[in-house]
N, C-alpha and C positions, 0 to 999 in steps of 0.2 A: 504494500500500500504506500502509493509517493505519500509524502509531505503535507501535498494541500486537499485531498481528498479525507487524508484523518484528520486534520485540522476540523474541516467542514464538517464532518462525523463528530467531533468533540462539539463544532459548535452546535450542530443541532441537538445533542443530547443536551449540553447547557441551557439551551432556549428552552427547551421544553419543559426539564425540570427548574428553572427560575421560575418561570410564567405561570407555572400551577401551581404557585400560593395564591390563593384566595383574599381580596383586605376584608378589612372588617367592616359587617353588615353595617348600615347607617344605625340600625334601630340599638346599637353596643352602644352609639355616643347619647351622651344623658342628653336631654332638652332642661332648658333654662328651668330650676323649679321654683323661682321668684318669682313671687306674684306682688305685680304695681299694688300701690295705696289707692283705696278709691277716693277720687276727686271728688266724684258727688256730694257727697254728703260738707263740700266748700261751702256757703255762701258767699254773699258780699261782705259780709264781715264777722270777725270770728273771735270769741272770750280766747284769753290767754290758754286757761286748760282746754281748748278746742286746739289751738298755735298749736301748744307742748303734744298734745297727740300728735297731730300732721307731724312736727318737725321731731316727731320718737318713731311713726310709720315710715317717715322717711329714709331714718338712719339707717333703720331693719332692713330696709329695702335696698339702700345702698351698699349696706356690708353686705347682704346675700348674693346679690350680684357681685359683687365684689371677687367676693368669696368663689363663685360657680367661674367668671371668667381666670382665677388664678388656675383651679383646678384643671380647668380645659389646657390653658397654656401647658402647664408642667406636663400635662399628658402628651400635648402634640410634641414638647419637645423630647421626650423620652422617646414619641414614633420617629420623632427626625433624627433622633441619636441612634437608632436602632437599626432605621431605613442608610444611614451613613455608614453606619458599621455594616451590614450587609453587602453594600457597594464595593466598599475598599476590600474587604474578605473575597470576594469575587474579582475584581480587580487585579489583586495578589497573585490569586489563582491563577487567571488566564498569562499575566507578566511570567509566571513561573512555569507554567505552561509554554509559551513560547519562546522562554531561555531552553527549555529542553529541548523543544522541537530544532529551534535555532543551532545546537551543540549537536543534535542528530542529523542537520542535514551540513555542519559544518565536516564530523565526522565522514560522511558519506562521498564528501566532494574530495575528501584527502584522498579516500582509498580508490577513486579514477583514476 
């Protein structure tokens, strides 16, 4: 078997097994589970202990969100640390891959 015919063979067994990891179903990622303060119950004008409610619904509401967007972040970045690390790992591979092939077909040319 030349050179670039098993190349071609390694590289369709790589594509195929790469490509059949499945991502993760959309319904794995949480939906926001903050729920807004209701406005309604606003009027045009509002007693102090009406204020301190609104502006203590508020807060709730801000850390929760808060909170739910930090959790998302850490997770996507742990997928983009994971999806990087998988890249380079492959990567590696086919580099070291091709240092053999490279050294096989250097060998091969000495002995013409």
């Amino acid at each position: 078997m030349n050179r670039k015919t098993l190349l071609a063979a390694i590289l369709s067994v790589a594509a195929c097994s790469t490509w059949a990891a499945e991502p993760a179903p959309a319904e794995s990622i949480q939906a926001n589970p903050c729920k807004a303060p209701d406005l309604s119950a606003i009027g045009t004008s509002l007693t102090k202990e009406q204020a301190d409610a609104i502006n203590a619904d508020n807060k709730a509401y801000q850390d929760c969100v808060q909170n739910y967007v930090n959790q998302q972040q850490a997770l996507g970045n742990a997928h983009l640390k994971a999806a990087k690390e998988a890249a380079d790992e492959f990567n590696a591979y086919f580099k070291a891959l091709n240092d053999k092939l490279g050294a096989m077909s250097g060998k091969s040319k000495d002995k013409k």
